[in-house]
Jmol script that loads the backbone (N, CA, C; Angstrom):
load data "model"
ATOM      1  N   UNK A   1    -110.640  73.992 -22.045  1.00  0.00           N
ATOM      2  CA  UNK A   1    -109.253  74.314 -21.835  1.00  0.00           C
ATOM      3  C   UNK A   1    -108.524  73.057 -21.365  1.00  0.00           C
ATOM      4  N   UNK A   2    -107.302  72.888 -21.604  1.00  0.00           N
ATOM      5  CA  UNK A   2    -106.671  71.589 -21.316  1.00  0.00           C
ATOM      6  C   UNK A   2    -105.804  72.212 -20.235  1.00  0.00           C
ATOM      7  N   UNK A   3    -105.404  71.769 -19.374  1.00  0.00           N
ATOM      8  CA  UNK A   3    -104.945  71.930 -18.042  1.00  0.00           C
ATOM      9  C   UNK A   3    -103.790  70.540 -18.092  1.00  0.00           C
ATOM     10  N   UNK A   4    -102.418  71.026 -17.514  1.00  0.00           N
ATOM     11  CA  UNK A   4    -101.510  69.921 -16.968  1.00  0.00           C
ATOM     12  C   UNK A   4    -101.396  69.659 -15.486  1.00  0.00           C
ATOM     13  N   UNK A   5    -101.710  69.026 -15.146  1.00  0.00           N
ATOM     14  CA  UNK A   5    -101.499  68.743 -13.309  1.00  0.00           C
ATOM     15  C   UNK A   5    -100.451  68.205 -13.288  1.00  0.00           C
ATOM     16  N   UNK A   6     -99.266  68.432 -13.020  1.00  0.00           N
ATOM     17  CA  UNK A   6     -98.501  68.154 -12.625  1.00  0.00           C
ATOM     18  C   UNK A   6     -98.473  67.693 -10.706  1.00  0.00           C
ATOM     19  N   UNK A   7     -98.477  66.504 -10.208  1.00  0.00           N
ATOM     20  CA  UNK A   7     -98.655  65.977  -8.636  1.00  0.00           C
ATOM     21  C   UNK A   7     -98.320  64.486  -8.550  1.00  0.00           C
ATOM     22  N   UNK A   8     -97.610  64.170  -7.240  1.00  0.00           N
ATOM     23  CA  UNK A   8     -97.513  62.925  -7.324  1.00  0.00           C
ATOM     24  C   UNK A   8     -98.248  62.083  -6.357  1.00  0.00           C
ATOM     25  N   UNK A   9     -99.385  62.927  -5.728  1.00  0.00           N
ATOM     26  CA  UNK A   9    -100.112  62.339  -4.628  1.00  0.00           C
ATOM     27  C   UNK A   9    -101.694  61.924  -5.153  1.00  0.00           C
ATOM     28  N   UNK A  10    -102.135  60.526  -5.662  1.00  0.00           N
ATOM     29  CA  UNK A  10    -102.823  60.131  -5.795  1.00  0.00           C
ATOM     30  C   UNK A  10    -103.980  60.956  -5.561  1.00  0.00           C
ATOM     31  N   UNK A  11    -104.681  60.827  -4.290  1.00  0.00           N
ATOM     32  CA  UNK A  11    -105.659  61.406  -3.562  1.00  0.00           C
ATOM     33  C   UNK A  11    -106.085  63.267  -4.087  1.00  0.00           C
ATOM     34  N   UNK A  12    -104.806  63.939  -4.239  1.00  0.00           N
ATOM     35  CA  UNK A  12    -104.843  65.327  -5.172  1.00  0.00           C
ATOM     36  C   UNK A  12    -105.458  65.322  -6.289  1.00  0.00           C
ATOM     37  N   UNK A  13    -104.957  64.045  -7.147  1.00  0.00           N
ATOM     38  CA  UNK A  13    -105.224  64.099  -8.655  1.00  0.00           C
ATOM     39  C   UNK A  13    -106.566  63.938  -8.541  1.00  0.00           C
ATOM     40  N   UNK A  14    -106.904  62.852  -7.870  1.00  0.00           N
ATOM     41  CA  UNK A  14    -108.097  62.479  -8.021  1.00  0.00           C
ATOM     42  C   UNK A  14    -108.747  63.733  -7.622  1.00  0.00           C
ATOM     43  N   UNK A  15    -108.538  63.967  -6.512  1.00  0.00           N
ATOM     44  CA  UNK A  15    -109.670  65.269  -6.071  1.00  0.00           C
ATOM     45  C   UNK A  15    -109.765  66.716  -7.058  1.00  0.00           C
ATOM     46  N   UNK A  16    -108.883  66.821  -7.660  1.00  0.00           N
ATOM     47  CA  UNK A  16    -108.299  67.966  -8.542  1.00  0.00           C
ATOM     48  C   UNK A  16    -109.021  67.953  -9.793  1.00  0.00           C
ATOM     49  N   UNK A  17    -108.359  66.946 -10.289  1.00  0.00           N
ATOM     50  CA  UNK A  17    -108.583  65.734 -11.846  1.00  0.00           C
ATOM     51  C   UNK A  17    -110.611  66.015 -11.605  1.00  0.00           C
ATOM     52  N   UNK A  18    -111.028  65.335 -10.844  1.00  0.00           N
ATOM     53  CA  UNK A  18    -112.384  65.118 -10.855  1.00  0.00           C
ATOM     54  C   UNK A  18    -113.037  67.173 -10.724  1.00  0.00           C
ATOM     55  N   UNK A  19    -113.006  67.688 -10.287  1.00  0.00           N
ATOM     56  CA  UNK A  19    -113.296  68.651 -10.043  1.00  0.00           C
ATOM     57  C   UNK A  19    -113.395  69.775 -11.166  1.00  0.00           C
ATOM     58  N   UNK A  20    -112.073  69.805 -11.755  1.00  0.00           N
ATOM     59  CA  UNK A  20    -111.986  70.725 -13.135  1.00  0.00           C
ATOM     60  C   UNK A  20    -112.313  69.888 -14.312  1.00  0.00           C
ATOM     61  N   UNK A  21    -112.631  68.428 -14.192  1.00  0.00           N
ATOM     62  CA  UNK A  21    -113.063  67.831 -15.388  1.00  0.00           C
ATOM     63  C   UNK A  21    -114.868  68.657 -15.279  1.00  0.00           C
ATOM     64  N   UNK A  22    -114.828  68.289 -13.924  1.00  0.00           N
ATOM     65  CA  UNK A  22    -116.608  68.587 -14.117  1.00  0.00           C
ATOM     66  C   UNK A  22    -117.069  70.193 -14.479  1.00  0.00           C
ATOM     67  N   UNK A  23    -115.995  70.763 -14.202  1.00  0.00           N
ATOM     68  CA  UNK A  23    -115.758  72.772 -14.635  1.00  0.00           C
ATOM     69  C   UNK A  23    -115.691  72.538 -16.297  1.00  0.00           C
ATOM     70  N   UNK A  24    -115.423  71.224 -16.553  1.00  0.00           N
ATOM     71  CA  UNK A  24    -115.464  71.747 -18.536  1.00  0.00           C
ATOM     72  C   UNK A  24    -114.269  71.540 -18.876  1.00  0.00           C
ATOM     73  N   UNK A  25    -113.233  71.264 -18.120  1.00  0.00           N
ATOM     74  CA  UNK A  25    -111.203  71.051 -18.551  1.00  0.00           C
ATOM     75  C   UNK A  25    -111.409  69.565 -18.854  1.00  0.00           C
ATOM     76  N   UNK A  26    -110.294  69.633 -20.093  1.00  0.00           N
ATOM     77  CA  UNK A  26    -109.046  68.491 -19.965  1.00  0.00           C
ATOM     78  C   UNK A  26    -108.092  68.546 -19.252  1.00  0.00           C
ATOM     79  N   UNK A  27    -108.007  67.212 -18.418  1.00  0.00           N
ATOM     80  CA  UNK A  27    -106.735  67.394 -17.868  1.00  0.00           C
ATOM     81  C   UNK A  27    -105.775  66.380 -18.009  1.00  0.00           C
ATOM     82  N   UNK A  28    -104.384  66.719 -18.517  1.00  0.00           N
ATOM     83  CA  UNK A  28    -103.587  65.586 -18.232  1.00  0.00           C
ATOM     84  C   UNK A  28    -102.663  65.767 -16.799  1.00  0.00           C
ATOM     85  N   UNK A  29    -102.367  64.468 -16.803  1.00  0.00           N
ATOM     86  CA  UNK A  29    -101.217  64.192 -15.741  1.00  0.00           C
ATOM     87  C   UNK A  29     -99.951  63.686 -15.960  1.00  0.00           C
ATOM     88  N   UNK A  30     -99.135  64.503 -15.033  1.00  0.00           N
ATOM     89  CA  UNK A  30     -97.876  64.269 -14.952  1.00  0.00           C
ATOM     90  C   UNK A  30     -97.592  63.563 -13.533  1.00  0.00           C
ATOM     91  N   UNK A  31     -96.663  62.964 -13.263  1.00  0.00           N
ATOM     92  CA  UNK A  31     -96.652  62.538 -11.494  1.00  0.00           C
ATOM     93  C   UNK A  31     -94.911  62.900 -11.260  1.00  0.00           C
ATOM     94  N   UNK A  32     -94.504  63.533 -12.108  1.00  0.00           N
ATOM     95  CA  UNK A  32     -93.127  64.034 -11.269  1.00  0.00           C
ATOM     96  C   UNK A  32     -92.338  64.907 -12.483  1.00  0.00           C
ATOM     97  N   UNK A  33     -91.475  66.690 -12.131  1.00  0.00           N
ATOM     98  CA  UNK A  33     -90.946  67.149 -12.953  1.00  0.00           C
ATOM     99  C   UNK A  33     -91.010  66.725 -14.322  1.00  0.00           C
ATOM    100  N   UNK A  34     -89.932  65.368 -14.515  1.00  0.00           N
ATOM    101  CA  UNK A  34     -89.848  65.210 -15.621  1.00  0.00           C
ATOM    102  C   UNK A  34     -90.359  64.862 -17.106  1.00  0.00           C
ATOM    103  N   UNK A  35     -91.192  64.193 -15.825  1.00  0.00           N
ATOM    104  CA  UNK A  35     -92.971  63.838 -16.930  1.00  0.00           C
ATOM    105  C   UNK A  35     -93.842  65.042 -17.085  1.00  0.00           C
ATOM    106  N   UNK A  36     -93.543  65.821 -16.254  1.00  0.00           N
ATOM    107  CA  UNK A  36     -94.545  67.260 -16.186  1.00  0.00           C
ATOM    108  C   UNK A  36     -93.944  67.560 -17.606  1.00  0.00           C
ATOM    109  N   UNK A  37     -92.455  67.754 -17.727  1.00  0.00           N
ATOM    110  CA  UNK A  37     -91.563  68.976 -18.578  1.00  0.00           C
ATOM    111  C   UNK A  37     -92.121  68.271 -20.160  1.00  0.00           C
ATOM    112  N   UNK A  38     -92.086  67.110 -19.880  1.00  0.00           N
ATOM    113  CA  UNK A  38     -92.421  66.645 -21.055  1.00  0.00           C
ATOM    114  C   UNK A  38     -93.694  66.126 -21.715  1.00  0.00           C
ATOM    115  N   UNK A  39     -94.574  66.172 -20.758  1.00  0.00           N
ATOM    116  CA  UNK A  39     -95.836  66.470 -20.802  1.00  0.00           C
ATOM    117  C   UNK A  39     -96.425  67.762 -21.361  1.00  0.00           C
ATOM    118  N   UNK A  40     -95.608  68.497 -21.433  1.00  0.00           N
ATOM    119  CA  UNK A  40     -95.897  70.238 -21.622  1.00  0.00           C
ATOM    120  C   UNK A  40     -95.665  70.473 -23.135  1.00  0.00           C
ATOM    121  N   UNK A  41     -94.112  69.951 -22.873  1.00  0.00           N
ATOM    122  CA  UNK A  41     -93.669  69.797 -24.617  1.00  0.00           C
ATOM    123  C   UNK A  41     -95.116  69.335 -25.661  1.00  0.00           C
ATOM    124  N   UNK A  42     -95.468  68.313 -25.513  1.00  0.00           N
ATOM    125  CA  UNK A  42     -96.105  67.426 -26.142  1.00  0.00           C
ATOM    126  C   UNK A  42     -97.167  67.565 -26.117  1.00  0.00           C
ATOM    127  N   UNK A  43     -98.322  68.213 -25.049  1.00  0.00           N
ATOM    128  CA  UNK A  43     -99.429  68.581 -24.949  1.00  0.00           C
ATOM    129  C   UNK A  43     -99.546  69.524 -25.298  1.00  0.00           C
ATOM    130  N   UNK A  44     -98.936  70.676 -25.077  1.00  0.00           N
ATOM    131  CA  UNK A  44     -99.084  72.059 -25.231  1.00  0.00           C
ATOM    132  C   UNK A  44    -100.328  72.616 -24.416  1.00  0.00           C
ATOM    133  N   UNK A  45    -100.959  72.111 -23.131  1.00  0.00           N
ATOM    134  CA  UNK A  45    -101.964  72.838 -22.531  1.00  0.00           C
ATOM    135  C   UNK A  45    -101.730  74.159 -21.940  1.00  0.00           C
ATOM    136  N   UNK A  46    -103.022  74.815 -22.039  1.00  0.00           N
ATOM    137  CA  UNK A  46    -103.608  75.986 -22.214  1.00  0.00           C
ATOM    138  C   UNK A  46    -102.915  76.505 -20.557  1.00  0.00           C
ATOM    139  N   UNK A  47    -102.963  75.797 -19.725  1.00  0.00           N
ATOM    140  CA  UNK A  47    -102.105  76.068 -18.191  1.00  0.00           C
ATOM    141  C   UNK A  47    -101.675  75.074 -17.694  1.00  0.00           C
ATOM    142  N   UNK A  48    -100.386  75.303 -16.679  1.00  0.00           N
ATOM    143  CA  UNK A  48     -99.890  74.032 -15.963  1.00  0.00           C
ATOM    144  C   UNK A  48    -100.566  74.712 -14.283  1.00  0.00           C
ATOM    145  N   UNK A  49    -100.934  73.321 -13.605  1.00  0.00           N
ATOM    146  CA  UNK A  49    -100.658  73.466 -11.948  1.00  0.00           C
ATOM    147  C   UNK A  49     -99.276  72.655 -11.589  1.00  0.00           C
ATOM    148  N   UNK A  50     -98.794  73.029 -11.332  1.00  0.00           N
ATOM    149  CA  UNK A  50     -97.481  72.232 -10.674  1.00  0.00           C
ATOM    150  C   UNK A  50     -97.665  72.578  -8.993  1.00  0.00           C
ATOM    151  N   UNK A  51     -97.406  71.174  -8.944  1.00  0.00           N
ATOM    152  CA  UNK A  51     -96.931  70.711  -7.518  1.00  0.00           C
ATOM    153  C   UNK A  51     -95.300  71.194  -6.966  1.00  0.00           C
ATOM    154  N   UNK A  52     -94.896  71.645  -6.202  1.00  0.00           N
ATOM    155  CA  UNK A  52     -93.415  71.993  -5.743  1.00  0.00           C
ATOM    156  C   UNK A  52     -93.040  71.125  -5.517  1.00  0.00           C
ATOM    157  N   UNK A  53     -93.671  70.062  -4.298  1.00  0.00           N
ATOM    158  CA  UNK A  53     -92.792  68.845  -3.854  1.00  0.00           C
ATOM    159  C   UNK A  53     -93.038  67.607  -4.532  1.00  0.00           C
ATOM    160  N   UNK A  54     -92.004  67.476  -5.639  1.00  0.00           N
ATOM    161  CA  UNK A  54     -92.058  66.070  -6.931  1.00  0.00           C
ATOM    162  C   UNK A  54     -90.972  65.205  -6.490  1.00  0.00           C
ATOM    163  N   UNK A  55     -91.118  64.078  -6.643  1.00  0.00           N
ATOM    164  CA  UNK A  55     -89.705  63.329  -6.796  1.00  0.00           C
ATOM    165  C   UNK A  55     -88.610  63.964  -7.980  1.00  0.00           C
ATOM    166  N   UNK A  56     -87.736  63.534  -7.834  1.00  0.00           N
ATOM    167  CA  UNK A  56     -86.592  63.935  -8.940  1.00  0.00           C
ATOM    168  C   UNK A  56     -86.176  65.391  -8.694  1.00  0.00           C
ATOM    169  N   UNK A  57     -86.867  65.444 -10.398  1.00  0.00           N
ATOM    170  CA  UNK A  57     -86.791  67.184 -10.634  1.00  0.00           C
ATOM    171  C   UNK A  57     -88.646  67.866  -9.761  1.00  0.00           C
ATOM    172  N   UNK A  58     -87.786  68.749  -9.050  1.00  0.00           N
ATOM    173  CA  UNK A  58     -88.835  69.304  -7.977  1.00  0.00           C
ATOM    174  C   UNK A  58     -89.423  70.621  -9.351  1.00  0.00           C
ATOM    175  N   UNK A  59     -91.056  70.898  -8.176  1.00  0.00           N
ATOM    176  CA  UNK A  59     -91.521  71.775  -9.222  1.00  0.00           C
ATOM    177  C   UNK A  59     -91.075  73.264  -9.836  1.00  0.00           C
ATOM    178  N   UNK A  60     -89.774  73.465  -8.900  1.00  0.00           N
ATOM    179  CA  UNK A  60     -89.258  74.804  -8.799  1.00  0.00           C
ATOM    180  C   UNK A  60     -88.574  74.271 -10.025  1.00  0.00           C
ATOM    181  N   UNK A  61     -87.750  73.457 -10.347  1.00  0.00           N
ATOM    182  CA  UNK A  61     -87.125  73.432 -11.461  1.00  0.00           C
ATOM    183  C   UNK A  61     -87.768  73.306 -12.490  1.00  0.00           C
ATOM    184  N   UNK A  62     -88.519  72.475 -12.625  1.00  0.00           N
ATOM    185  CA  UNK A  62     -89.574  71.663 -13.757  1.00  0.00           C
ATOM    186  C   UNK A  62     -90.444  73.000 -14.433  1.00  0.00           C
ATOM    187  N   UNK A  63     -90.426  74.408 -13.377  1.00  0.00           N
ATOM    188  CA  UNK A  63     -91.252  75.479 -13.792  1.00  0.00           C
ATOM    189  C   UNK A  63     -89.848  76.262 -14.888  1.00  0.00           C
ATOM    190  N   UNK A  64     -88.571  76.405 -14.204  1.00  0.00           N
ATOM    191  CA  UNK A  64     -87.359  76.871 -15.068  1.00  0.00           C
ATOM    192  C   UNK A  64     -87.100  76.793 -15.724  1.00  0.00           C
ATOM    193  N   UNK A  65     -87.239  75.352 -15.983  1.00  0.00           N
ATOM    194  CA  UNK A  65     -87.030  74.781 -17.456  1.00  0.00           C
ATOM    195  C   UNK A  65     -88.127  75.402 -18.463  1.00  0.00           C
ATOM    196  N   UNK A  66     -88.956  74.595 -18.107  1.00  0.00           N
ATOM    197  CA  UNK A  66     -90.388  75.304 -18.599  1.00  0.00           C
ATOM    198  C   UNK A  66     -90.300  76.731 -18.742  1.00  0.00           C
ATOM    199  N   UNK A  67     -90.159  77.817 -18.375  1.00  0.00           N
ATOM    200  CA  UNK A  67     -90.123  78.902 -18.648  1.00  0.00           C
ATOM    201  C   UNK A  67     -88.839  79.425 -19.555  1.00  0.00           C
ATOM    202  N   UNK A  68     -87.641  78.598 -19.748  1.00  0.00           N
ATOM    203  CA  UNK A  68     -87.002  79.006 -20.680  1.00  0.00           C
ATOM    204  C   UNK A  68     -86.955  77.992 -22.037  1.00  0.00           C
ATOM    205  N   UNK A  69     -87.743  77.151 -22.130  1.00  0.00           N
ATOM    206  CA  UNK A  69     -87.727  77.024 -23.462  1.00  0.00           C
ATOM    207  C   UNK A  69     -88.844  77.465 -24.386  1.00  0.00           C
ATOM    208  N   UNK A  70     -88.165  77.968 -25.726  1.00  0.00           N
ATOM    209  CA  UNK A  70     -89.606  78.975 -26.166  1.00  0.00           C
ATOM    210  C   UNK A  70     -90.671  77.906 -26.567  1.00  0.00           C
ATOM    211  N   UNK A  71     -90.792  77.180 -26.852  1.00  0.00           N
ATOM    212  CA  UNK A  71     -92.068  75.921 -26.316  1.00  0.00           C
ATOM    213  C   UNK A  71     -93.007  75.947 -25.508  1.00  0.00           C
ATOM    214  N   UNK A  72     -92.075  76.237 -24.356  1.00  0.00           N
ATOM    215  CA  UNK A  72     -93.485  75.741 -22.843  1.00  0.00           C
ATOM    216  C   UNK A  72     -93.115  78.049 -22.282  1.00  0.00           C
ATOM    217  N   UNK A  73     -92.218  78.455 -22.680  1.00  0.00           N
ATOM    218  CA  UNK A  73     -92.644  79.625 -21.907  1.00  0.00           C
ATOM    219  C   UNK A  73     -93.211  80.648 -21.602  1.00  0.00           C
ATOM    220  N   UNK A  74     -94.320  80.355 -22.345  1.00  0.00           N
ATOM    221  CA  UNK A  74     -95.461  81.269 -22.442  1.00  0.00           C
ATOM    222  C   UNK A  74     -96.957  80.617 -21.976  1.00  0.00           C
ATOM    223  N   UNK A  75     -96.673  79.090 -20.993  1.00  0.00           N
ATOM    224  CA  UNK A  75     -97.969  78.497 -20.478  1.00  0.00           C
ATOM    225  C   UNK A  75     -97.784  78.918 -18.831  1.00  0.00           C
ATOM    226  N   UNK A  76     -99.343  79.209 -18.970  1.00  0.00           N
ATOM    227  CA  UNK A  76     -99.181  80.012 -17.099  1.00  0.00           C
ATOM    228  C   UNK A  76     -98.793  78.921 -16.437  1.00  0.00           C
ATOM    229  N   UNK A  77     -98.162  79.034 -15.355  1.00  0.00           N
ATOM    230  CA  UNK A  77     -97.971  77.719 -14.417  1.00  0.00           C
ATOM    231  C   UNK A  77     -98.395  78.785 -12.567  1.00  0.00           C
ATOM    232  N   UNK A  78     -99.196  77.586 -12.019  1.00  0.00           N
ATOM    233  CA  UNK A  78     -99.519  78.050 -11.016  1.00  0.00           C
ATOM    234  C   UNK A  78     -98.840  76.750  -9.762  1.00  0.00           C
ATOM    235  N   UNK A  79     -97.767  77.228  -9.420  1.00  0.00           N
ATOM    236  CA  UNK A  79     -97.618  76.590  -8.318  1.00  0.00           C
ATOM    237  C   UNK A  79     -98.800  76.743  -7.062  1.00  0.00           C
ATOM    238  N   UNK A  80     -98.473  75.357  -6.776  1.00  0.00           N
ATOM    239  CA  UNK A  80     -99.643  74.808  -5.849  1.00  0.00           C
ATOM    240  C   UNK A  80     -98.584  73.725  -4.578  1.00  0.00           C
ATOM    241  N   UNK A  81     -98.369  74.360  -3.437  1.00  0.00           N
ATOM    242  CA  UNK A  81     -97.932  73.707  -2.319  1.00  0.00           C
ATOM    243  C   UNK A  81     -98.598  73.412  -1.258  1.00  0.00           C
ATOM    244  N   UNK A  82     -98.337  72.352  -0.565  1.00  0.00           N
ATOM    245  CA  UNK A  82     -98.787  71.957   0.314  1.00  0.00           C
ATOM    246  C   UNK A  82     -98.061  72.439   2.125  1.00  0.00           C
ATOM    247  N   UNK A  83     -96.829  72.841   1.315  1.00  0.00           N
ATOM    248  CA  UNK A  83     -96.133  73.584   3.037  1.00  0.00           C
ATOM    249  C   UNK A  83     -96.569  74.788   3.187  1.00  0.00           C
ATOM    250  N   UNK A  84     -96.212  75.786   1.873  1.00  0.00           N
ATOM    251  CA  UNK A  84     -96.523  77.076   2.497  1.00  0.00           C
ATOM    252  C   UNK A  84     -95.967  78.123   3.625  1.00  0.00           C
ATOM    253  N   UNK A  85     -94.875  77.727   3.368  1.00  0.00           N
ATOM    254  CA  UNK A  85     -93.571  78.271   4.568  1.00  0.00           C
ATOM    255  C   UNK A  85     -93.522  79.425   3.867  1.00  0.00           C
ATOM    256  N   UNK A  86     -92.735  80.461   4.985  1.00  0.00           N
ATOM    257  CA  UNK A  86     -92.640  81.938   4.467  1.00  0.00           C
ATOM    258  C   UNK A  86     -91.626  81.658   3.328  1.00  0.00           C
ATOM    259  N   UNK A  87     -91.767  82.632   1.983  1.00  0.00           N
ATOM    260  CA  UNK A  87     -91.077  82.543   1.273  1.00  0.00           C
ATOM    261  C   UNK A  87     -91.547  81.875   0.060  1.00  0.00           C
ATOM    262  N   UNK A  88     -92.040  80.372  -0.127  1.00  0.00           N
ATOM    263  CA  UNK A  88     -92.531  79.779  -0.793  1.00  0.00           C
ATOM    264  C   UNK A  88     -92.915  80.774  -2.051  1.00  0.00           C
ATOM    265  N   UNK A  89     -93.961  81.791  -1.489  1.00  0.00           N
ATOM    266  CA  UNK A  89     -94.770  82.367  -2.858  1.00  0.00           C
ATOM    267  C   UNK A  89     -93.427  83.277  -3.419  1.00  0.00           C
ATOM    268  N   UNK A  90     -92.744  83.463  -3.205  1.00  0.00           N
ATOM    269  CA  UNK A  90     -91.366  84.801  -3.403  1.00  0.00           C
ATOM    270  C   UNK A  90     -90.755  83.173  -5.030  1.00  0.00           C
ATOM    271  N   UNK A  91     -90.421  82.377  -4.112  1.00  0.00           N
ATOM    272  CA  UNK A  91     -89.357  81.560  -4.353  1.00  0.00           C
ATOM    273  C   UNK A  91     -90.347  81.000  -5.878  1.00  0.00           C
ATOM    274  N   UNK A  92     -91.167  80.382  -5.855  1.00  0.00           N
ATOM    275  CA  UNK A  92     -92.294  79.507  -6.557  1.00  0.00           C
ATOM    276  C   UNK A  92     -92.110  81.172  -8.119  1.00  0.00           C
ATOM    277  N   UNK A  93     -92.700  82.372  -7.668  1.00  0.00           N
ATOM    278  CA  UNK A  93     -92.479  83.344  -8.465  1.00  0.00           C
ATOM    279  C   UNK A  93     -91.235  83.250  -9.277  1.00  0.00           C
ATOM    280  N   UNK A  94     -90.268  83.498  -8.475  1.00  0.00           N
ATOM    281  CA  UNK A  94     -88.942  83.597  -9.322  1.00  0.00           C
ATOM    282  C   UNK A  94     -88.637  82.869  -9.771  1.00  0.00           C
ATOM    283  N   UNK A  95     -88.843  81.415  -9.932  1.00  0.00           N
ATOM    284  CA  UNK A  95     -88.539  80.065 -10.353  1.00  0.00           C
ATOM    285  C   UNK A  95     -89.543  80.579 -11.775  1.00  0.00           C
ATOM    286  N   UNK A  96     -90.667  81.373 -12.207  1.00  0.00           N
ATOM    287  CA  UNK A  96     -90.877  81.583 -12.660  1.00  0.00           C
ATOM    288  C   UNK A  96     -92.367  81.119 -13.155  1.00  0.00           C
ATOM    289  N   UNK A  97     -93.117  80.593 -12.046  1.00  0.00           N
ATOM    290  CA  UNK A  97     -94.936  80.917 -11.762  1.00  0.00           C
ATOM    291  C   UNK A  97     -95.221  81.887 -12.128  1.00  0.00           C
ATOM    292  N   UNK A  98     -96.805  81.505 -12.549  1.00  0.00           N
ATOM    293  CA  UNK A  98     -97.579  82.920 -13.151  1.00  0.00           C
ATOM    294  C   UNK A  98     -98.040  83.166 -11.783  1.00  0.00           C
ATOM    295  N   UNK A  99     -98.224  82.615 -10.285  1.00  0.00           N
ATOM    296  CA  UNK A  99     -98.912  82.336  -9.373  1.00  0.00           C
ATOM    297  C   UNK A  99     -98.853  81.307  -8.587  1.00  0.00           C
ATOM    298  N   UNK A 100     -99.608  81.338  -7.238  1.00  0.00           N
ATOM    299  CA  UNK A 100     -99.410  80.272  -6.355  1.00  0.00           C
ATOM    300  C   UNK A 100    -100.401  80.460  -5.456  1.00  0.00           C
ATOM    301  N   UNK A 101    -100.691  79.036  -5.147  1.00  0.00           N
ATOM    302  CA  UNK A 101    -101.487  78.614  -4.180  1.00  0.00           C
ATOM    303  C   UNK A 101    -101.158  77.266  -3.298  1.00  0.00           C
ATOM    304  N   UNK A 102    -102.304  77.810  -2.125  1.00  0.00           N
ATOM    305  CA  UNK A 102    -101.843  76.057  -1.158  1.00  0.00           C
ATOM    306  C   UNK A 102    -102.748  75.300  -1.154  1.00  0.00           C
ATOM    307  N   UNK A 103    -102.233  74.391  -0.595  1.00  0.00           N
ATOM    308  CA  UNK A 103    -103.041  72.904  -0.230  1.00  0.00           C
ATOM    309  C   UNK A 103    -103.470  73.259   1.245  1.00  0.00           C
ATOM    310  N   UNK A 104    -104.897  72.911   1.182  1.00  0.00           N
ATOM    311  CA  UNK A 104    -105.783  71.851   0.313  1.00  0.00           C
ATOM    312  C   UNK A 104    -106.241  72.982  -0.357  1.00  0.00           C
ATOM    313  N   UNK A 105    -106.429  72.785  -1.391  1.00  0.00           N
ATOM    314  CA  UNK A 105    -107.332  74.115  -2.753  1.00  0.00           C
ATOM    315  C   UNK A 105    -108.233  74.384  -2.541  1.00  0.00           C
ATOM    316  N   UNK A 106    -108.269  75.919  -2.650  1.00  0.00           N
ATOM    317  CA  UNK A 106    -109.707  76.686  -2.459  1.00  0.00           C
ATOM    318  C   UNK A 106    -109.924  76.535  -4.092  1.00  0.00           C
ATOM    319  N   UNK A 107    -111.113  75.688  -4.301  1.00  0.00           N
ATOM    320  CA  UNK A 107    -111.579  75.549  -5.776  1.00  0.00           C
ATOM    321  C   UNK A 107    -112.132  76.606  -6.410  1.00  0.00           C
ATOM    322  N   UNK A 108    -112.754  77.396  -5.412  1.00  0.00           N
ATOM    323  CA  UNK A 108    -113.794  78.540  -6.283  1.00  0.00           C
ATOM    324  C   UNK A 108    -112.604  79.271  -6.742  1.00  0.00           C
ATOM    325  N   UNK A 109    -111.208  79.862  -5.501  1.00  0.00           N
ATOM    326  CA  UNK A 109    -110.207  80.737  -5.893  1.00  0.00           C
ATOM    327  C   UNK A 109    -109.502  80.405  -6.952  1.00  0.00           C
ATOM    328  N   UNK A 110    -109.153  79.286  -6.678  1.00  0.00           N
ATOM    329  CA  UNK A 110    -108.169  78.517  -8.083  1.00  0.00           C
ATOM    330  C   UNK A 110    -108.661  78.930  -9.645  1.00  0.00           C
ATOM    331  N   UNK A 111    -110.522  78.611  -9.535  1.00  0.00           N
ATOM    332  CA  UNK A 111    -111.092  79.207 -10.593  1.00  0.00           C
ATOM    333  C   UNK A 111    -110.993  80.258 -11.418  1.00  0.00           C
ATOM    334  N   UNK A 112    -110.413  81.618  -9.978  1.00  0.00           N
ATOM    335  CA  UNK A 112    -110.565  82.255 -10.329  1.00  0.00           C
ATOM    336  C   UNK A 112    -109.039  82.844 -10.808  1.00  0.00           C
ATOM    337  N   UNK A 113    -108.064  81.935 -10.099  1.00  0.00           N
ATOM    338  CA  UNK A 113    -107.054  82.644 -10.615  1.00  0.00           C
ATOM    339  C   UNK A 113    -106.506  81.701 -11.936  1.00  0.00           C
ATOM    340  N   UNK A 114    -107.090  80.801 -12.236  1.00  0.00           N
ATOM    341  CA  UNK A 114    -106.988  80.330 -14.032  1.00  0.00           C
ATOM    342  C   UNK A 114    -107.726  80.946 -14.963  1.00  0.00           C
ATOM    343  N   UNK A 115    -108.776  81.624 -14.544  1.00  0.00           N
ATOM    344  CA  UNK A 115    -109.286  82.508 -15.260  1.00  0.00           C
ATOM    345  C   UNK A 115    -108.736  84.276 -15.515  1.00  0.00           C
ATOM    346  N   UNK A 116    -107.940  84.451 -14.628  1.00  0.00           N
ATOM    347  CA  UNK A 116    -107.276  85.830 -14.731  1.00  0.00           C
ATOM    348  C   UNK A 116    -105.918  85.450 -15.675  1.00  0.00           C
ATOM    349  N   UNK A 117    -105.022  83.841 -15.558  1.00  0.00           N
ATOM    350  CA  UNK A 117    -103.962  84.125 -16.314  1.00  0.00           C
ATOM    351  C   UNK A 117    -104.666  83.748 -18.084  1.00  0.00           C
ATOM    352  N   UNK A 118    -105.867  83.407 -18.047  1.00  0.00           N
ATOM    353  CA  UNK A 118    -106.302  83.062 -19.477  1.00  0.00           C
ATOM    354  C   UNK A 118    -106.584  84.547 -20.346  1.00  0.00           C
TER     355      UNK A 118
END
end "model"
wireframe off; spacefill off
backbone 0.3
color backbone group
């Protein structure tokens, strides 16, 4: 399965990137909204993780977009934050996530919730 990571924190990718490569994924990277949005276009992977907090275009938007063009709006996207303030999972949803999770990643869960939107 090809996977988009969308993140702009080095240390994530790597830890992320290395982890679901060794689960059997491709993964590409994006490091902010706009490279995500267009990363999506062009890849067409099987799911996005998006990060919320991007430079530019943040992941709440970068998921909006993404969900209204008929192109990208039918790829699960699982927001993935690192604050986790009340609300977040409400907000991350309506922006239009298949799902959400926090930082630092529970890997086995993550597993399991890319395997429920597949």
């Amino acid at each position: 399965m090809k996977i988009l990571y969308v993140e702009d924190n080095d240390d994530n990718v790597y830890v992320l990137k290395s982890r679901l490569t060794r689960a059997g994924h491709t993964v590409v990277i994006a490091v902010d909204g706009e490279a995500g949005i267009a990363a999506a276009r062009r890849e067409r992977p099987d799911l996005i993780l998006m990060d919320l907090s991007l430079p530019g275009v943040d992941g709440w938007e970068a998921t909006r977009r993404l969900k209204t063009d008929p192109g990208t709006k039918s790829i699960p996207v699982i927001a993935l934050s690192a604050h986790a303030m009340a609300g977040d999972r409400e907000k991350a949803l309506a922006a239009g996530c298949d799902d959400y999770d926090t930082k630092p990643v529970d890997f086995a869960g993550l597993l399991v919730k890319i395997q429920a939107l597949l």
